[in-house]
PDB file of N, H, CA, C and O in Angstrom:
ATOM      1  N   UNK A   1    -100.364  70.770 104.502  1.00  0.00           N
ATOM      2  CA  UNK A   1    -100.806  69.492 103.950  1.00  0.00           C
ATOM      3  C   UNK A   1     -99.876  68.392 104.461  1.00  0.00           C
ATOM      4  O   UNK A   1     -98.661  68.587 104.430  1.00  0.00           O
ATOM      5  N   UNK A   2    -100.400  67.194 104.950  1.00  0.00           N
ATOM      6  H   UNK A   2    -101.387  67.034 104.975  1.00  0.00           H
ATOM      7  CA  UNK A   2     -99.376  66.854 105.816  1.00  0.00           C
ATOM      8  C   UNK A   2     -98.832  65.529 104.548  1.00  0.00           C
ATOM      9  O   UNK A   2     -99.662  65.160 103.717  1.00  0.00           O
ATOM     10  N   UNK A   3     -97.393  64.924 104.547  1.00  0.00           N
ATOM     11  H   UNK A   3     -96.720  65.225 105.222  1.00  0.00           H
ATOM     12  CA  UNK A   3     -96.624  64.406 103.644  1.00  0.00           C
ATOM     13  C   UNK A   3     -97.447  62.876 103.890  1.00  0.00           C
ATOM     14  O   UNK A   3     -98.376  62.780 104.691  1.00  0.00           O
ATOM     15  N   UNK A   4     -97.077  62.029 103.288  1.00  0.00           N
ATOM     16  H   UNK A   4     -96.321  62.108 102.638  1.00  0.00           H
ATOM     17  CA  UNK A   4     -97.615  60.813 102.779  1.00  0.00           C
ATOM     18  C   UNK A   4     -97.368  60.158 104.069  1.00  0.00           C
ATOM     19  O   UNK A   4     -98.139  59.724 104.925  1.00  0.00           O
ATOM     20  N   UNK A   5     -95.952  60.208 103.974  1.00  0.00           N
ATOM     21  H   UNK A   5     -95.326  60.561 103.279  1.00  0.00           H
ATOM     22  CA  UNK A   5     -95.678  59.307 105.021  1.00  0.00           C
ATOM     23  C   UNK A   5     -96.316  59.616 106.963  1.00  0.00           C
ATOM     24  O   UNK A   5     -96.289  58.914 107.974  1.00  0.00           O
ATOM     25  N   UNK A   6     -96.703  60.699 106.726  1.00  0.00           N
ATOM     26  H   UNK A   6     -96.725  61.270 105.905  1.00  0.00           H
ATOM     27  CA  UNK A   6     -97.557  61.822 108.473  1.00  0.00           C
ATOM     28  C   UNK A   6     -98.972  61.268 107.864  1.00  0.00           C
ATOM     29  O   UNK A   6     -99.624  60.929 108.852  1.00  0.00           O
ATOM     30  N   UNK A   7     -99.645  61.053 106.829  1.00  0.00           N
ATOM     31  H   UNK A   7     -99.115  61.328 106.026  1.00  0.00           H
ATOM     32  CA  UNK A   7    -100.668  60.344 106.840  1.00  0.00           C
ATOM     33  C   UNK A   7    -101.011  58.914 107.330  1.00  0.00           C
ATOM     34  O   UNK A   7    -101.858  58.388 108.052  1.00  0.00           O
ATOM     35  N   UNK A   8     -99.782  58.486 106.475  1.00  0.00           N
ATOM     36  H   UNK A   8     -99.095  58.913 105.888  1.00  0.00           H
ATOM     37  CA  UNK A   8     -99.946  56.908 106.802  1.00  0.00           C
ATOM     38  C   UNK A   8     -99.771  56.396 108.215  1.00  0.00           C
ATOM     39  O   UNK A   8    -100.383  55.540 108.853  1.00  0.00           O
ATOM     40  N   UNK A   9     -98.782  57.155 108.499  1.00  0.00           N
ATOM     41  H   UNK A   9     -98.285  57.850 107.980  1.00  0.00           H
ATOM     42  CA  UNK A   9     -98.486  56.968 110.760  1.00  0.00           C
ATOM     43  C   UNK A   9     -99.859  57.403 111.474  1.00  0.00           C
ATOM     44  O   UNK A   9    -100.125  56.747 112.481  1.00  0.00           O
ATOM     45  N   UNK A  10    -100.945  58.598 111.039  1.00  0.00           N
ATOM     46  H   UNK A  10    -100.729  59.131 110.221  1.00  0.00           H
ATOM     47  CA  UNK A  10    -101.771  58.896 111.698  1.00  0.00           C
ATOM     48  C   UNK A  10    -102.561  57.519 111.241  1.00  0.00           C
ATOM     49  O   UNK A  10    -103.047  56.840 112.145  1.00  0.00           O
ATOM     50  N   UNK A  11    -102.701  57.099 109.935  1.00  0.00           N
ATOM     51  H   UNK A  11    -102.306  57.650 109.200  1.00  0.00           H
ATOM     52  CA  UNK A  11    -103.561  56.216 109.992  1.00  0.00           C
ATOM     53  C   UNK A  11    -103.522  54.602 110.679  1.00  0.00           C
ATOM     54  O   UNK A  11    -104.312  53.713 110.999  1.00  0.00           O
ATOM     55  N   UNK A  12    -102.368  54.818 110.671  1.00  0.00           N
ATOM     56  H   UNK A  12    -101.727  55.539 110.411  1.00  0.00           H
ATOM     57  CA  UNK A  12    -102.144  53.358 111.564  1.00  0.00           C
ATOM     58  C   UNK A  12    -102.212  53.568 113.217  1.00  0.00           C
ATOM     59  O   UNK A  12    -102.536  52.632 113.948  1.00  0.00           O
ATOM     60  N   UNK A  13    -101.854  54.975 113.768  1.00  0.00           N
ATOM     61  H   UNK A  13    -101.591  55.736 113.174  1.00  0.00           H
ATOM     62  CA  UNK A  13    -102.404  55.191 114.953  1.00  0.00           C
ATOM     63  C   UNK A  13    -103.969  55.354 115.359  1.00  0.00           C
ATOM     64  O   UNK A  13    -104.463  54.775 116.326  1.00  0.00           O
ATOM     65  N   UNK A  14    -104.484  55.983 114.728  1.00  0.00           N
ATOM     66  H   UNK A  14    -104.082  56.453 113.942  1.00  0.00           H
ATOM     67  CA  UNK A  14    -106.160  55.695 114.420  1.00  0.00           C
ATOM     68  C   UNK A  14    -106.642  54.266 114.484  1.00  0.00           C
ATOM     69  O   UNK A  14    -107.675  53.954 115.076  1.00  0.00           O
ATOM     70  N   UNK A  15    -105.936  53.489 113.916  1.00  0.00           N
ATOM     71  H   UNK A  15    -105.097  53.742 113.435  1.00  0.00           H
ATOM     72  CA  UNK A  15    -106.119  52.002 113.722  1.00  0.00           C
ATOM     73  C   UNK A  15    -106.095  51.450 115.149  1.00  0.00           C
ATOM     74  O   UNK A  15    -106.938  50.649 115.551  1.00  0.00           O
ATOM     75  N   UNK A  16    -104.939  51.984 116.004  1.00  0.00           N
ATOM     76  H   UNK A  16    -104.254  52.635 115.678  1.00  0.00           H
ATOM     77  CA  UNK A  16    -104.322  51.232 117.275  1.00  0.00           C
ATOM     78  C   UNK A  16    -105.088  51.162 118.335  1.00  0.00           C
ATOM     79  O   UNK A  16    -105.429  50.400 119.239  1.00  0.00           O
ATOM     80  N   UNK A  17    -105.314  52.712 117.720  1.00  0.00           N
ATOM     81  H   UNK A  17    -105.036  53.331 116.986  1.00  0.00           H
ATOM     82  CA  UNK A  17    -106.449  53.720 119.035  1.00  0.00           C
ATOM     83  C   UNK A  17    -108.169  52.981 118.947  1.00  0.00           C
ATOM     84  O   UNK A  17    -109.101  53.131 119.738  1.00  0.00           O
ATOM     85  N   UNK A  18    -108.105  52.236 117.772  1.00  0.00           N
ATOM     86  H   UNK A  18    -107.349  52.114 117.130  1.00  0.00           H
ATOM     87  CA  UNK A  18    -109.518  51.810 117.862  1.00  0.00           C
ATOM     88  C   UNK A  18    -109.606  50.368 118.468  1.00  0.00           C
ATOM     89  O   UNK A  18    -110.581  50.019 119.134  1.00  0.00           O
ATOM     90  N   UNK A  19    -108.363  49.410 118.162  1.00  0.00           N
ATOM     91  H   UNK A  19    -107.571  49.693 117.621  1.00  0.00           H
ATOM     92  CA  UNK A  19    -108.150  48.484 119.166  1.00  0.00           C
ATOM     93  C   UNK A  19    -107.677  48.432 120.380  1.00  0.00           C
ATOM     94  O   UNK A  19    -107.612  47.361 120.984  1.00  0.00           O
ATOM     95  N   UNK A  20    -107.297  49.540 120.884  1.00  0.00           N
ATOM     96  H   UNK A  20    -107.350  50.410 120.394  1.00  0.00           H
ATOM     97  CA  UNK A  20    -107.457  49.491 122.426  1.00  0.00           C
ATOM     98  C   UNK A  20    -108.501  50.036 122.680  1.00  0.00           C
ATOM     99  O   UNK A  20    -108.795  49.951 123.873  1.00  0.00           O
ATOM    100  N   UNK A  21    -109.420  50.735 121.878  1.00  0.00           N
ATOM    101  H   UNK A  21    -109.181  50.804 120.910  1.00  0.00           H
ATOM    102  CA  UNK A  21    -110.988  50.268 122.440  1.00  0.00           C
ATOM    103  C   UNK A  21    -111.594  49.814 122.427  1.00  0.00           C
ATOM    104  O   UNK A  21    -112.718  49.897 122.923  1.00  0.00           O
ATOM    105  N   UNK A  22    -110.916  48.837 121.608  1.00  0.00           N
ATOM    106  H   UNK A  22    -110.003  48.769 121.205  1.00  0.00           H
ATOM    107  CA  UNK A  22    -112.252  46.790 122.189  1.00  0.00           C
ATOM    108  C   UNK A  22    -111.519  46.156 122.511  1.00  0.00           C
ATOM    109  O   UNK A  22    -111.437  44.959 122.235  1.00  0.00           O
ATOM    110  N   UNK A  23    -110.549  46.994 123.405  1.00  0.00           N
ATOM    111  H   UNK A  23    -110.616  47.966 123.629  1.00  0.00           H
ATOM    112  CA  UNK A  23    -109.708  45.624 124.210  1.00  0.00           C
ATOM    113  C   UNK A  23    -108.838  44.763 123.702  1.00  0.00           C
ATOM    114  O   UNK A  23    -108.570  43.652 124.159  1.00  0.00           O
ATOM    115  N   UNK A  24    -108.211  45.481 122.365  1.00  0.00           N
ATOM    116  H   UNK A  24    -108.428  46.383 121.994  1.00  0.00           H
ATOM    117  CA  UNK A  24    -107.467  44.370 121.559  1.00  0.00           C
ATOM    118  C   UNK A  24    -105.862  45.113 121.710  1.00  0.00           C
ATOM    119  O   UNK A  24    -105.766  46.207 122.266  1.00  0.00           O
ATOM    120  N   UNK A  25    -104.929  44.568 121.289  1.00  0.00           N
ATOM    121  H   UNK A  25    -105.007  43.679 120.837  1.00  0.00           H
ATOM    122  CA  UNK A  25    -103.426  45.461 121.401  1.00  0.00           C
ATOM    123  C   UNK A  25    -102.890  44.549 120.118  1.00  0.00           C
ATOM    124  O   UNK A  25    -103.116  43.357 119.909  1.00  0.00           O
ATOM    125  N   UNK A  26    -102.435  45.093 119.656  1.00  0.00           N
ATOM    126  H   UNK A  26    -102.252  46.061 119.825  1.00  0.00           H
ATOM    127  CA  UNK A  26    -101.198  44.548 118.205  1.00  0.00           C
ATOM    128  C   UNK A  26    -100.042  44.520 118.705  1.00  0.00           C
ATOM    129  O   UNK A  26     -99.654  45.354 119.523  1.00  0.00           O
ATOM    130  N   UNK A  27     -99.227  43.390 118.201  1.00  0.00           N
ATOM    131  H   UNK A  27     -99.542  42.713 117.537  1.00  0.00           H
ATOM    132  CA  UNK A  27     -97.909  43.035 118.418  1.00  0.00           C
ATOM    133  C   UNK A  27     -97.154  42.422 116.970  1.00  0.00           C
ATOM    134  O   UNK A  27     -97.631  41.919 115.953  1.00  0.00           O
ATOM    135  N   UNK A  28     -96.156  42.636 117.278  1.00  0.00           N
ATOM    136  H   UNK A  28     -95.768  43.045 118.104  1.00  0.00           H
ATOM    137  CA  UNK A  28     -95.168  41.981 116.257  1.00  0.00           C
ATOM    138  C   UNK A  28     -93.963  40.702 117.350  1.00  0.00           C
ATOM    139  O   UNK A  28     -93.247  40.758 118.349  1.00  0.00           O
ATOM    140  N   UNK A  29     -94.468  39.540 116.163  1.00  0.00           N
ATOM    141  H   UNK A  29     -95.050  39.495 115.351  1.00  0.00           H
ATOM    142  CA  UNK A  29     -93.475  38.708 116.250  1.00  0.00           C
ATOM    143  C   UNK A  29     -92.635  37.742 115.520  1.00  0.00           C
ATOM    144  O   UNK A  29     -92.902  36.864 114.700  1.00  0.00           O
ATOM    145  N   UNK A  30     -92.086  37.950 115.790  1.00  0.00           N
ATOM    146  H   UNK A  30     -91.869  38.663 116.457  1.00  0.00           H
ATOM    147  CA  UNK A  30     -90.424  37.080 115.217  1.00  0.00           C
ATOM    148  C   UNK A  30     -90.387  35.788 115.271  1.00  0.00           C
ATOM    149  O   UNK A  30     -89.775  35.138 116.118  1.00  0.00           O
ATOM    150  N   UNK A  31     -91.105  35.311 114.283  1.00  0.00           N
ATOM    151  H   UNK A  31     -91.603  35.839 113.595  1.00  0.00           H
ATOM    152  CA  UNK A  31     -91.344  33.823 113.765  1.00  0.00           C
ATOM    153  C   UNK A  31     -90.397  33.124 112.632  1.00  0.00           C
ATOM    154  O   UNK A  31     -90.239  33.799 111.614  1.00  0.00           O
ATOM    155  N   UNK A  32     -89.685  31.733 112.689  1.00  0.00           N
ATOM    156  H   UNK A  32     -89.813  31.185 113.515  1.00  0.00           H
ATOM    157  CA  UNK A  32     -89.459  30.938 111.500  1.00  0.00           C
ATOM    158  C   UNK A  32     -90.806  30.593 110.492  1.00  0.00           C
ATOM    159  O   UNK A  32     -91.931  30.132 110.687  1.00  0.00           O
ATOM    160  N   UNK A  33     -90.092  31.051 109.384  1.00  0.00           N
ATOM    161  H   UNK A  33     -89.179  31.425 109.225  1.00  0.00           H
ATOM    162  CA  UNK A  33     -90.996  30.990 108.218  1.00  0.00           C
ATOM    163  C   UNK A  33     -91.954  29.228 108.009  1.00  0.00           C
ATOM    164  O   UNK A  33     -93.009  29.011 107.414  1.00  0.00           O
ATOM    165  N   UNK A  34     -91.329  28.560 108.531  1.00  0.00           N
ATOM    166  H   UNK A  34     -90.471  28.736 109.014  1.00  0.00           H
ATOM    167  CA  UNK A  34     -92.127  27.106 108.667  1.00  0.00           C
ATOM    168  C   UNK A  34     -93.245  27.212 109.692  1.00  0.00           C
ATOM    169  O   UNK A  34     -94.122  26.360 109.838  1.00  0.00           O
ATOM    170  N   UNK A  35     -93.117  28.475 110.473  1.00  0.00           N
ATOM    171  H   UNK A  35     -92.404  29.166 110.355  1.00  0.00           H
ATOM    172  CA  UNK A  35     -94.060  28.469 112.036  1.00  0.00           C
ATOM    173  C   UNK A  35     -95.293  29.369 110.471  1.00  0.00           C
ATOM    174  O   UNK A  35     -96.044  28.729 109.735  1.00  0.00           O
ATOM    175  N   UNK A  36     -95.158  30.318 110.450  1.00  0.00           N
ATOM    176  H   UNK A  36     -94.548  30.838 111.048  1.00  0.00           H
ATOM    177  CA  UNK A  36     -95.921  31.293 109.938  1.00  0.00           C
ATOM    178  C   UNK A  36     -96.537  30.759 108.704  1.00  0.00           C
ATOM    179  O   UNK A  36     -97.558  31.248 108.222  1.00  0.00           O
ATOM    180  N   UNK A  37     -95.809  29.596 108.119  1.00  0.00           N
ATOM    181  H   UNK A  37     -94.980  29.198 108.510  1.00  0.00           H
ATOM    182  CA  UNK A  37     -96.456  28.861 106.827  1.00  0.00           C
ATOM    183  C   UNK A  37     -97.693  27.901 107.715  1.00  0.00           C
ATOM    184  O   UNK A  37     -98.744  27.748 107.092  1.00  0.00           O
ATOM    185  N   UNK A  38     -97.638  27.455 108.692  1.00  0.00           N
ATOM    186  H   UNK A  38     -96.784  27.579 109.198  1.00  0.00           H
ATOM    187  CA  UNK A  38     -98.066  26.324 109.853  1.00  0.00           C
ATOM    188  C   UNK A  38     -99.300  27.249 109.855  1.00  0.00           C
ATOM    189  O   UNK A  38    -100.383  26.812 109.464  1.00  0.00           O
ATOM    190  N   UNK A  39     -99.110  28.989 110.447  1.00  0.00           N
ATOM    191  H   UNK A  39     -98.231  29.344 110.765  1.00  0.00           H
ATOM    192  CA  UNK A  39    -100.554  29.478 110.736  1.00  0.00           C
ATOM    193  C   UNK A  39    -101.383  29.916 109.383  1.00  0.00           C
ATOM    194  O   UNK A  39    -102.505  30.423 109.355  1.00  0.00           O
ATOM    195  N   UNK A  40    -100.587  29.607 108.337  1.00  0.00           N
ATOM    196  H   UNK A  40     -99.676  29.195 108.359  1.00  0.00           H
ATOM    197  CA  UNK A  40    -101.373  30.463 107.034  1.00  0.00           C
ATOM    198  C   UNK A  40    -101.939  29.156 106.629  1.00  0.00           C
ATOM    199  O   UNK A  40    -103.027  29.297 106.070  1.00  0.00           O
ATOM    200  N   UNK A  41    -101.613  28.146 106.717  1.00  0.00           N
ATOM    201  H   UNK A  41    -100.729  28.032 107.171  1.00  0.00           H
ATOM    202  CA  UNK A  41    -102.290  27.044 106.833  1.00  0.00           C
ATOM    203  C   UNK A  41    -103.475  26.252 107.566  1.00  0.00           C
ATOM    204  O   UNK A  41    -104.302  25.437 107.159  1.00  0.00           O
ATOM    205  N   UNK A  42    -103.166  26.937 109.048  1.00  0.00           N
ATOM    206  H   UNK A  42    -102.494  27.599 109.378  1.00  0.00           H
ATOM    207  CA  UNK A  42    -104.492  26.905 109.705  1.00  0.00           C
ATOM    208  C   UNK A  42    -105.536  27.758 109.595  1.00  0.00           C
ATOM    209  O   UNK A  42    -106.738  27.626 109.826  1.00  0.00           O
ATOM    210  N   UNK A  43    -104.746  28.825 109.128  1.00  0.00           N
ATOM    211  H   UNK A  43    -103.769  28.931 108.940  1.00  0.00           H
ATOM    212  CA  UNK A  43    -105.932  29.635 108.722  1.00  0.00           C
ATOM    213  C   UNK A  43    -106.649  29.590 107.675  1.00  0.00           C
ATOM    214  O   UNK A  43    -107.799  29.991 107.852  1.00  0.00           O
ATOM    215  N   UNK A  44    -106.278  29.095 106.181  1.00  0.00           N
ATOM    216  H   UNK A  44    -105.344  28.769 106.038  1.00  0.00           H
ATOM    217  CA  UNK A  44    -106.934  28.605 105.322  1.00  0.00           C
ATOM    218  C   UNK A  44    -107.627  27.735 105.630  1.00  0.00           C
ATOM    219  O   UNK A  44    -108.782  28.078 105.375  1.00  0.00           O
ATOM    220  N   UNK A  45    -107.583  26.410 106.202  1.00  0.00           N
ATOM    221  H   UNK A  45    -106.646  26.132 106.409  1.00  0.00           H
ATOM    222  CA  UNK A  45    -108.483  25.434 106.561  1.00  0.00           C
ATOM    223  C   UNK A  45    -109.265  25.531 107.377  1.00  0.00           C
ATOM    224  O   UNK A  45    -110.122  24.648 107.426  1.00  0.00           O
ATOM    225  N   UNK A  46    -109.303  26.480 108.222  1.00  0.00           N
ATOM    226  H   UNK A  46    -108.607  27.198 108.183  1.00  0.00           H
ATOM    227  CA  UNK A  46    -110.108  26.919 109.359  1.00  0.00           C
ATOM    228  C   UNK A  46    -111.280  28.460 108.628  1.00  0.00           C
ATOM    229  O   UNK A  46    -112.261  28.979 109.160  1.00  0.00           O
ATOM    230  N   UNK A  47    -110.700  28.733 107.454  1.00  0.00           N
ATOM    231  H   UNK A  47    -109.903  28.311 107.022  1.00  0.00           H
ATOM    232  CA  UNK A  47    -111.432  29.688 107.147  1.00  0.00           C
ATOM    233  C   UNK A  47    -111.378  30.945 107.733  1.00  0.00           C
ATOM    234  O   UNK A  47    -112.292  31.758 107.599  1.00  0.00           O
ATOM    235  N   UNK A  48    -110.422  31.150 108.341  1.00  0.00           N
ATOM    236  H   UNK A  48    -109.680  30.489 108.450  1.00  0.00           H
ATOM    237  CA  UNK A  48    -110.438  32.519 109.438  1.00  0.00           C
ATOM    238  C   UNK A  48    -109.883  33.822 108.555  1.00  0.00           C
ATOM    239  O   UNK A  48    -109.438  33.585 107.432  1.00  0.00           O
ATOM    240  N   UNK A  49    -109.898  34.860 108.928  1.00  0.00           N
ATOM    241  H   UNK A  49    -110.259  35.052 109.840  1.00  0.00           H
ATOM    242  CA  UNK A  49    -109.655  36.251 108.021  1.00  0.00           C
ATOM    243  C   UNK A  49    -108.046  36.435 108.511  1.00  0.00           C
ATOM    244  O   UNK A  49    -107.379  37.110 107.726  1.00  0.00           O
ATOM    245  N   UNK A  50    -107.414  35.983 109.570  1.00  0.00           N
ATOM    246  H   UNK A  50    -107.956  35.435 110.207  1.00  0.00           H
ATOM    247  CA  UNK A  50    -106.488  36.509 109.799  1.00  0.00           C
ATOM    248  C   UNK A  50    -104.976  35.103 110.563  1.00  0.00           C
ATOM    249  O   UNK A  50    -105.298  33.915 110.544  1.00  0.00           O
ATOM    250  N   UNK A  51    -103.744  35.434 111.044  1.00  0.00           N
ATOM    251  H   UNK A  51    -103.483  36.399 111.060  1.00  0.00           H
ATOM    252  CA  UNK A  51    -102.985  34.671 111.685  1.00  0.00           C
ATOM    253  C   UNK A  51    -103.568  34.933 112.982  1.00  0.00           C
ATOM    254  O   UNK A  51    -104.088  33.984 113.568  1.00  0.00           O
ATOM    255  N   UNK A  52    -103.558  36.381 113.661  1.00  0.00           N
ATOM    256  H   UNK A  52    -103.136  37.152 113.185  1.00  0.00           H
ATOM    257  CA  UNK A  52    -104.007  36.871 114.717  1.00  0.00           C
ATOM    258  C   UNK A  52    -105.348  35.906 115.374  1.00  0.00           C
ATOM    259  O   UNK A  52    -105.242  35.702 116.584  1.00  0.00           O
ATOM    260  N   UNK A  53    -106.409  35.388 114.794  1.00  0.00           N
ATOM    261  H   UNK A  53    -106.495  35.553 113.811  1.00  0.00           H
ATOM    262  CA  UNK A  53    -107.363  34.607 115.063  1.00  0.00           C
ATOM    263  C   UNK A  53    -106.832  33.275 115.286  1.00  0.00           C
ATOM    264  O   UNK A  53    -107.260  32.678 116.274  1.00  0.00           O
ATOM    265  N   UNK A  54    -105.720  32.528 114.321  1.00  0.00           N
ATOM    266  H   UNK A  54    -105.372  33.013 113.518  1.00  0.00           H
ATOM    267  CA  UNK A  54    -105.282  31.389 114.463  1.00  0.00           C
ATOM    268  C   UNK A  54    -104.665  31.347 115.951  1.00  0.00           C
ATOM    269  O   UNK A  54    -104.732  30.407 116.743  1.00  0.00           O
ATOM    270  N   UNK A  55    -103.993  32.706 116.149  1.00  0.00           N
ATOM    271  H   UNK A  55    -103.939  33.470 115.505  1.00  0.00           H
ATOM    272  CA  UNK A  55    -102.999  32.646 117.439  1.00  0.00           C
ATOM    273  C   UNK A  55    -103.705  32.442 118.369  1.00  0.00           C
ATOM    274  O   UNK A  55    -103.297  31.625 119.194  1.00  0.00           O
ATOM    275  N   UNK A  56    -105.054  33.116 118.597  1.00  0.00           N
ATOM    276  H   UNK A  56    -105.385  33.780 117.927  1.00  0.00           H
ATOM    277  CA  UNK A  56    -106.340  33.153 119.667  1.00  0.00           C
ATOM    278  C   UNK A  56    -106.534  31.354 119.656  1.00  0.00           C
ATOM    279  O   UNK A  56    -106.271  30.656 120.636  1.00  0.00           O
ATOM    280  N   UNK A  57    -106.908  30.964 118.689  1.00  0.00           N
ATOM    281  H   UNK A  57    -107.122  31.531 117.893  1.00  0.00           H
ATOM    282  CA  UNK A  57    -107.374  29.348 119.047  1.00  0.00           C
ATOM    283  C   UNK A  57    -106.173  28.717 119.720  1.00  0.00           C
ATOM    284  O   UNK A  57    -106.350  28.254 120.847  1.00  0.00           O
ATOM    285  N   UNK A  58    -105.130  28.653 119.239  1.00  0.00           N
ATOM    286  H   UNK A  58    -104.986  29.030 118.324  1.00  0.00           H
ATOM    287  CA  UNK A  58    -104.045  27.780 119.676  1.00  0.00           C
ATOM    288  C   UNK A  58    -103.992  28.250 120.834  1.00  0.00           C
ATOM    289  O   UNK A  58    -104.689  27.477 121.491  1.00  0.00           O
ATOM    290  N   UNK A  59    -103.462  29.320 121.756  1.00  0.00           N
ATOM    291  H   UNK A  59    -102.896  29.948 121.222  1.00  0.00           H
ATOM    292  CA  UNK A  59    -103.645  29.762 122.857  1.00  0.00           C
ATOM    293  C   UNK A  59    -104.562  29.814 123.269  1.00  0.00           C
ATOM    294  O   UNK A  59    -104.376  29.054 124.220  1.00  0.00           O
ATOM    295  N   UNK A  60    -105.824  30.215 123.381  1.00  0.00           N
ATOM    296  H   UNK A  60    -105.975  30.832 122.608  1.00  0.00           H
ATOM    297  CA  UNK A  60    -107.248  29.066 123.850  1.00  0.00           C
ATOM    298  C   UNK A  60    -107.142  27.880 123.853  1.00  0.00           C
ATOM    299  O   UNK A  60    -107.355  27.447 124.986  1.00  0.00           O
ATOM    300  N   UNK A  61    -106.917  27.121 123.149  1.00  0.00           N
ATOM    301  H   UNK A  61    -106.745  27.472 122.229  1.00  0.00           H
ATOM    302  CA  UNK A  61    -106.593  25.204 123.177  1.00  0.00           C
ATOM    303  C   UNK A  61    -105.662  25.285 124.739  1.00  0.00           C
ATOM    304  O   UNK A  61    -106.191  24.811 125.744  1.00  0.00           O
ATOM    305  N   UNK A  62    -104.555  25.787 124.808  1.00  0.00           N
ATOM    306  H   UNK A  62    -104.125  26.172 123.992  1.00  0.00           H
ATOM    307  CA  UNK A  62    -103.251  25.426 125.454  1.00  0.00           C
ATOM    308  C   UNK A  62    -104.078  25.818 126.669  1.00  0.00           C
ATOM    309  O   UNK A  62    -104.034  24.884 127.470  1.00  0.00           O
ATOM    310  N   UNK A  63    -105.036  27.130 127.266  1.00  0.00           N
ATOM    311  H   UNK A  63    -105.072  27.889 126.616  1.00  0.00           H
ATOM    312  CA  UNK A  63    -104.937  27.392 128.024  1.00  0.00           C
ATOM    313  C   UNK A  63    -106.365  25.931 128.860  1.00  0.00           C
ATOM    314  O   UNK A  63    -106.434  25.405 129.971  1.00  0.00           O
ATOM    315  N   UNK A  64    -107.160  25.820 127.679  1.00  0.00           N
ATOM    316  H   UNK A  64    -107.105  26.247 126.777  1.00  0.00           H
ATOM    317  CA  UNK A  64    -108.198  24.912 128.242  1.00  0.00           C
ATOM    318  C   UNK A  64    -107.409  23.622 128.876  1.00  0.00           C
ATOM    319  O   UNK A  64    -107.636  23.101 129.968  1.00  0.00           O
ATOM    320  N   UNK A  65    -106.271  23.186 127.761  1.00  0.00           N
ATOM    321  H   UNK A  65    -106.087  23.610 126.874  1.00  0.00           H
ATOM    322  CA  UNK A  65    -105.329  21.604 128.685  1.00  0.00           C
ATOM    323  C   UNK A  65    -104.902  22.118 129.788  1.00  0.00           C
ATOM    324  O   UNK A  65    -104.838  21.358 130.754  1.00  0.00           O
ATOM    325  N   UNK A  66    -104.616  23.117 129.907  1.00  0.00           N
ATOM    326  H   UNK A  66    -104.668  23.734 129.122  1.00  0.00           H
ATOM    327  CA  UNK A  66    -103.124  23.398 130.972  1.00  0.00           C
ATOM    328  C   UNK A  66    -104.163  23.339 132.706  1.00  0.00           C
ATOM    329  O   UNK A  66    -103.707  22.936 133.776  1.00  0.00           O
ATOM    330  N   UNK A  67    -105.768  23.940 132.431  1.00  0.00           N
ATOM    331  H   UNK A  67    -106.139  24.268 131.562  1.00  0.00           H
ATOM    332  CA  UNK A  67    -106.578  23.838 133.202  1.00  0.00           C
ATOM    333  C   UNK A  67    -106.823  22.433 133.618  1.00  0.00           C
ATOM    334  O   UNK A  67    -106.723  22.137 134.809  1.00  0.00           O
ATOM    335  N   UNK A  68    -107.158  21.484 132.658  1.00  0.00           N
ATOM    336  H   UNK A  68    -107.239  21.725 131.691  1.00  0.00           H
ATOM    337  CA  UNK A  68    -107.302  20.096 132.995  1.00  0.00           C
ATOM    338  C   UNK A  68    -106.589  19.060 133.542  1.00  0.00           C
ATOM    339  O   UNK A  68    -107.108  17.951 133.666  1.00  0.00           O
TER     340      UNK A  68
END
């Protein structure tokens, strides 16, 4: 029977394994708490489910100027 903690690692690898099959990858980053209050903020007003989505727009925005 495998221990709590051999569950919870398979389940978050299961998780990983299903976003690298739509092309997605998870990361961790090392933000000031004024940056991360900034995206929980855009994300409330924007209505979005996650920070991860906020990060997609802002980096979409940057990449559309940087083209122009």
């Amino acid at each position: 029977m495998p221990t709590t903690e051999n569950a919870a690692s398979d389940k978050f690898r299961a998780y990983r394994r299903r976003l690298v099959a739509k092309g997605r990858l998870q990361f961790i980053a090392d933000l000031p708490r004024e940056t991360v209050a900034y995206l929980d903020e855009l994300k409330e007003r924007q209505g979005l489910r996650n920070r991860g989505q906020v990060l997609e727009q802002l980096i979409e925005k940057g990449r559309e100027a940087a083209q122009q």
